[in-house]
C-alpha positions as CSV (number, residue, x, y, z in Angstrom):
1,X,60.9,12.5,-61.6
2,X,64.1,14.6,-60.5
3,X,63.5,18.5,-60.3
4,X,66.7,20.2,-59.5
5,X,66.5,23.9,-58.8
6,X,69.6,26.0,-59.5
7,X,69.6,29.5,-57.8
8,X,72.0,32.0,-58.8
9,X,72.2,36.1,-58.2
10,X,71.7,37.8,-61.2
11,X,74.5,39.9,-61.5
12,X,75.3,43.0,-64.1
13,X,76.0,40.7,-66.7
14,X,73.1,38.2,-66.8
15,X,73.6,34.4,-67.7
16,X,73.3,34.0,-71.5
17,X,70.6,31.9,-73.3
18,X,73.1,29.5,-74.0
19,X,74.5,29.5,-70.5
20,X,71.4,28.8,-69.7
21,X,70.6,25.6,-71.6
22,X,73.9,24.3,-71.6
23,X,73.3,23.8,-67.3
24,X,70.3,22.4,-68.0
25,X,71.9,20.1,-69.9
26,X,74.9,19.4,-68.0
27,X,72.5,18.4,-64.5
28,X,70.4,16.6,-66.6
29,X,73.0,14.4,-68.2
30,X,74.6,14.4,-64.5
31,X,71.5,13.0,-62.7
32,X,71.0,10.1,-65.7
33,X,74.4,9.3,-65.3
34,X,74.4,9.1,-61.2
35,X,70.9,8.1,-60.3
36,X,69.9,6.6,-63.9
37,X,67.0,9.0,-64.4
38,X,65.9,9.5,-68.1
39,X,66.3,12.6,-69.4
40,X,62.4,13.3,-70.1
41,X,61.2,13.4,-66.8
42,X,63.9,15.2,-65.7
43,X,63.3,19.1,-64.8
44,X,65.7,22.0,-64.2
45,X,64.7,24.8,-62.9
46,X,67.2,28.3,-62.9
47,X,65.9,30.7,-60.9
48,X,68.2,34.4,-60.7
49,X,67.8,36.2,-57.6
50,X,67.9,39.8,-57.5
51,X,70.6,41.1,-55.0
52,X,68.5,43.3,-53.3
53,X,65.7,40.5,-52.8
54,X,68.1,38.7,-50.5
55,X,70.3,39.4,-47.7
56,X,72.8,38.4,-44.7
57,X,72.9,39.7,-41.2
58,X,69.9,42.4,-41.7
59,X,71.1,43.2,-44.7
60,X,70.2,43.0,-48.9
61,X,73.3,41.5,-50.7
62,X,73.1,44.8,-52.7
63,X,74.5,46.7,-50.0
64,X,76.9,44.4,-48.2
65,X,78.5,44.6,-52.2
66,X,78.5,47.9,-52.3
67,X,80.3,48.7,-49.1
68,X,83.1,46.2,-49.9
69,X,84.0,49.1,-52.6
């Protein structure tokens, strides 16, 4: 059974339902058509990270952005 697990920031504007759904669809019909999986045992998992639950070099992703202003 393939479980793919897209992480992405969540940003100001949030991904839409249908953004949403149409990359869950897009890896699933990616992943039958590569590794011949069926698409019911195929899981996708989106996962948005908050900026500030993250970082690089010591510090959160919501400050690195910040000072690039």
């Amino acid at each position: 059974m393939p479980y793919v697990n897209i992480k992405l920031t969540r940003e100001q504007e949030p991904l839409t339902t249908e953004q949403k759904a149409a990359l869950i669809k897009g890896v699933t019909e990616l992943l039958v058509d590569v590794i011949d999986r069926g698409p019911t045992t195929t899981v996708v998992i989106i996962d948005e990270i908050d900026t500030d639950n993250y970082g690089v070099g010591g510090e959160t992703i919501t400050v690195r952005r910040n000072q690039k202003q």
